[in-house]
C-alpha positions as CSV (number, residue, x, y, z in Angstrom):
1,X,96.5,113.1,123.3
2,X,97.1,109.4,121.8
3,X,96.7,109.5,118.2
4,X,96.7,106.9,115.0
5,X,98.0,108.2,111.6
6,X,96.5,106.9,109.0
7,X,98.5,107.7,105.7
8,X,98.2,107.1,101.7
9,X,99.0,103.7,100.6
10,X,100.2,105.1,97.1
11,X,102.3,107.4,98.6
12,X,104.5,105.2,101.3
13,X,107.1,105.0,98.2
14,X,107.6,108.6,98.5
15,X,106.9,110.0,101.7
16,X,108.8,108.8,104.7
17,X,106.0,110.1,106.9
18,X,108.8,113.1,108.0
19,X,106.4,116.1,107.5
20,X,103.7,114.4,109.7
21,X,106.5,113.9,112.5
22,X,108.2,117.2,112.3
23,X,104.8,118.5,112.4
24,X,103.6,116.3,115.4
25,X,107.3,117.4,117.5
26,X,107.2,121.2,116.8
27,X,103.4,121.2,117.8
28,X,102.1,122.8,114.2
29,X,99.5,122.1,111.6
30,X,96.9,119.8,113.2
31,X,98.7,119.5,116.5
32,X,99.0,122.8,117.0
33,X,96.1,123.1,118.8
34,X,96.3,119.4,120.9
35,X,99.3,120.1,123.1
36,X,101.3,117.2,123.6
37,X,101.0,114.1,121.4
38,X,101.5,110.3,121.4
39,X,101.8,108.2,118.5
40,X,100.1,104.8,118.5
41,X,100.4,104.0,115.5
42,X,101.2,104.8,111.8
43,X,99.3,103.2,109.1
44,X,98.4,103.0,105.1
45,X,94.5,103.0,104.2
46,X,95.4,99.5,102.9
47,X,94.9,100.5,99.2
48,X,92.1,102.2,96.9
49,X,89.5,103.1,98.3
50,X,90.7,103.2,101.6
51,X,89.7,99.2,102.0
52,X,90.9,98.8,105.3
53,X,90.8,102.3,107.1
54,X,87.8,101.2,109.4
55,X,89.7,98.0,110.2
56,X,93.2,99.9,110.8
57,X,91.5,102.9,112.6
58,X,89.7,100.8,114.6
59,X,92.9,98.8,115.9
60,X,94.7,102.3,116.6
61,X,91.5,103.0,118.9
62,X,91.5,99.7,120.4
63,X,94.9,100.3,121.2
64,X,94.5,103.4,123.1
65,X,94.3,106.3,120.4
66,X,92.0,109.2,120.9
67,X,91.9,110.8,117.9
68,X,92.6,109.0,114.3
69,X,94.2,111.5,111.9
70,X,94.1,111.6,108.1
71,X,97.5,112.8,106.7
72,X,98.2,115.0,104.6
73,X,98.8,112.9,101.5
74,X,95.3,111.7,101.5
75,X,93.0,114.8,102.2
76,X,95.4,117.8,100.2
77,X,97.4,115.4,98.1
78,X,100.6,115.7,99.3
79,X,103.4,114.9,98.1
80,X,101.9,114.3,94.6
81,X,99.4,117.0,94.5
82,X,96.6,114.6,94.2
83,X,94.2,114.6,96.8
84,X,92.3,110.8,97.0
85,X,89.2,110.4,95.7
86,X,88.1,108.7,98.5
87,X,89.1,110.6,101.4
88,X,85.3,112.1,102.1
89,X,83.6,108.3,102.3
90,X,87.0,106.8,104.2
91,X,86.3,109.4,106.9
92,X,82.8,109.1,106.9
93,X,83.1,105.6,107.1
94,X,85.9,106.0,110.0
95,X,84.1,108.3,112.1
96,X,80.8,106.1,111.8
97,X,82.3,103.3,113.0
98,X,84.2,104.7,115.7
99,X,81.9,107.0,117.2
100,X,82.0,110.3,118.7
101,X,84.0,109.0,121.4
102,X,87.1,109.2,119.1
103,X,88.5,112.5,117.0
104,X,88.9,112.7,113.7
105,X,91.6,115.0,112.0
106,X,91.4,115.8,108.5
107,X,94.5,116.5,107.7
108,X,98.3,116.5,109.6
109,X,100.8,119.7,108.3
């Protein structure tokens, strides 16, 4: 499966995105269940509140990704044990826009 990561903006100064990857090569967390994955692409939200995850997500699709998934640092707050605020309407708004043609993972170890 092609997928788009779509990560914390106020997190890229801490997290390296190495947990997602890890997770994505040993097949655990979200991907345990998806088989074999392909990265599109690896994103921010673009800031509070998420102002560009429709844009971003919907390049990653454009682009060939079948599923857009939400890292961890945005739906359980890792690594700074603060889950955003916004993660409910940034995914609604995501999966609006995008359709049912195109899976939406809530989180990514």
């Amino acid at each position: 499966m092609k997928i788009g990561l779509i990560r914390c903006q106020q997190t890229e100064n801490l997290c390296a995105g190495t947990a997602d990857f890890a997770a994505i090569k040993n097949g655990t967390g979200a991907f345990e269940k998806l088989g074999s994955v392909e990265i599109i692409g690896f994103v921010s939200c673009g800031g509070c509140p998420g102002k560009n995850a429709v844009r971003r997500a919907k390049l990653l699709a454009a682009r060939g990704a079948e599923a857009i998934v939400f890292c961890s640092c945005i739906s359980k707050g890792t690594p700074i044990d603060f889950p955003c605020p916004h993660f409910e309407a940034m995914r609604k708004a995501v999966s609006d826009k995008l359709g049912s043609g195109t899976k939406i993972i809530d989180y990514s170890h």
